[in-house]
N, C-alpha and C positions, 0 to 999 in steps of 0.2 A: 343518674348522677355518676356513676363508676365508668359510664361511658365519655364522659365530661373529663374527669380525670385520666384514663387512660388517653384519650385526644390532645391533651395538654402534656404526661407525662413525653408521648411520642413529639410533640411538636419541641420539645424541652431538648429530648435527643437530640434531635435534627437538627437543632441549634446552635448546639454542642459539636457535633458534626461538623459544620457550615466553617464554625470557628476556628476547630482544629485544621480542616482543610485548607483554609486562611493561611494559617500559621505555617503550615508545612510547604506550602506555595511559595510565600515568603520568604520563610529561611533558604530554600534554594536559587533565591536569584529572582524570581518573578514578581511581575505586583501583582498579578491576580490568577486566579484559577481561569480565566478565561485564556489567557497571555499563556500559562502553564500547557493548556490543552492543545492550543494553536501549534506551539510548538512541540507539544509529544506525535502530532497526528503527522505534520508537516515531516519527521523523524521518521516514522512509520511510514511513509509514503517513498520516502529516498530508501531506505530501506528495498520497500518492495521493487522501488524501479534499478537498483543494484543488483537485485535478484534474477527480474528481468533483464537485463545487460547482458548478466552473465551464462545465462539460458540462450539468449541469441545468440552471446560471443560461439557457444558451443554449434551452431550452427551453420553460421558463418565459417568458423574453423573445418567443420565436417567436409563443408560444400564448394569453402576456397573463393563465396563471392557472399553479398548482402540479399535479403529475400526478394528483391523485384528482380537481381539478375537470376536470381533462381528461379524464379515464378515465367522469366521468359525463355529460360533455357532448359524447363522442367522436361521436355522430352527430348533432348539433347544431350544429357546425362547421364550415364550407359552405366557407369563404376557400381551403379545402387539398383537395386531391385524397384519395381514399382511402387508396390507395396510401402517398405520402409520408404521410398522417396512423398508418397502421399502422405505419411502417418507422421514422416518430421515436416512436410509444408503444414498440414494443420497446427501440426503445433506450436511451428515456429510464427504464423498467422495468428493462431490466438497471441501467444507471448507478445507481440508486437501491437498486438491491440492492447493487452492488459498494461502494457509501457506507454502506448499514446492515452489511455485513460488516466494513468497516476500524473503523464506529465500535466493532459489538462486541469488536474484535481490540486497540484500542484501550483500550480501557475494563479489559480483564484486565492489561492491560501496569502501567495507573497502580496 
């Protein structure tokens, strides 16, 4: 029976929870938690692909062109060690993926 009660006390919270969550949705503009989330995440995603922007912009600045003309003038570029020239294409290849993934993550959200 104490376990009857305790299922109920927690299901009592959670609904108290549910409510409060309501209200705070509410009060800032939203009608729903669903509507709230959409747009925290939607937030978080422009976010990340600013970040990413600006990780490239530095790249692009470095290199004085966008990463395909780098990718095709990768051994034509003398000013840079090899080394560091592989270590920013990886990187600048990942960031430009992690930027086409928020955009398509994006894109289904609107």
């Amino acid at each position: 029976m104490t376990a009857n009660v305790s299922n109920i006390n927690k299901t009592a919270m959670e609904l108290q929870q549910t409510i409060e969550l309501e209200n705070a949705v509410h009060s800032r503009g939203f009608n729903s938690v669903s509507e709230f989330a959409l747009q925290k995440i939607k937030d978080d995603i422009l976010k990340d692909m600013q970040e990413s922007l600006q990780i490239l912009g530095i790249y692009e600045k470095k290199y004085g062109m966008n990463y395909q003309e780098f990718f095709e003038k990768f051994h034509q570029i003398t000013q840079f060690e090899l080394l560091e020239k592989e270590d920013d294409g990886m990187e600048w290849r990942a960031e430009s993926e992690v930027l086409r993934i928020n955009e398509k993550r994006l894109a289904k959200l609107l």
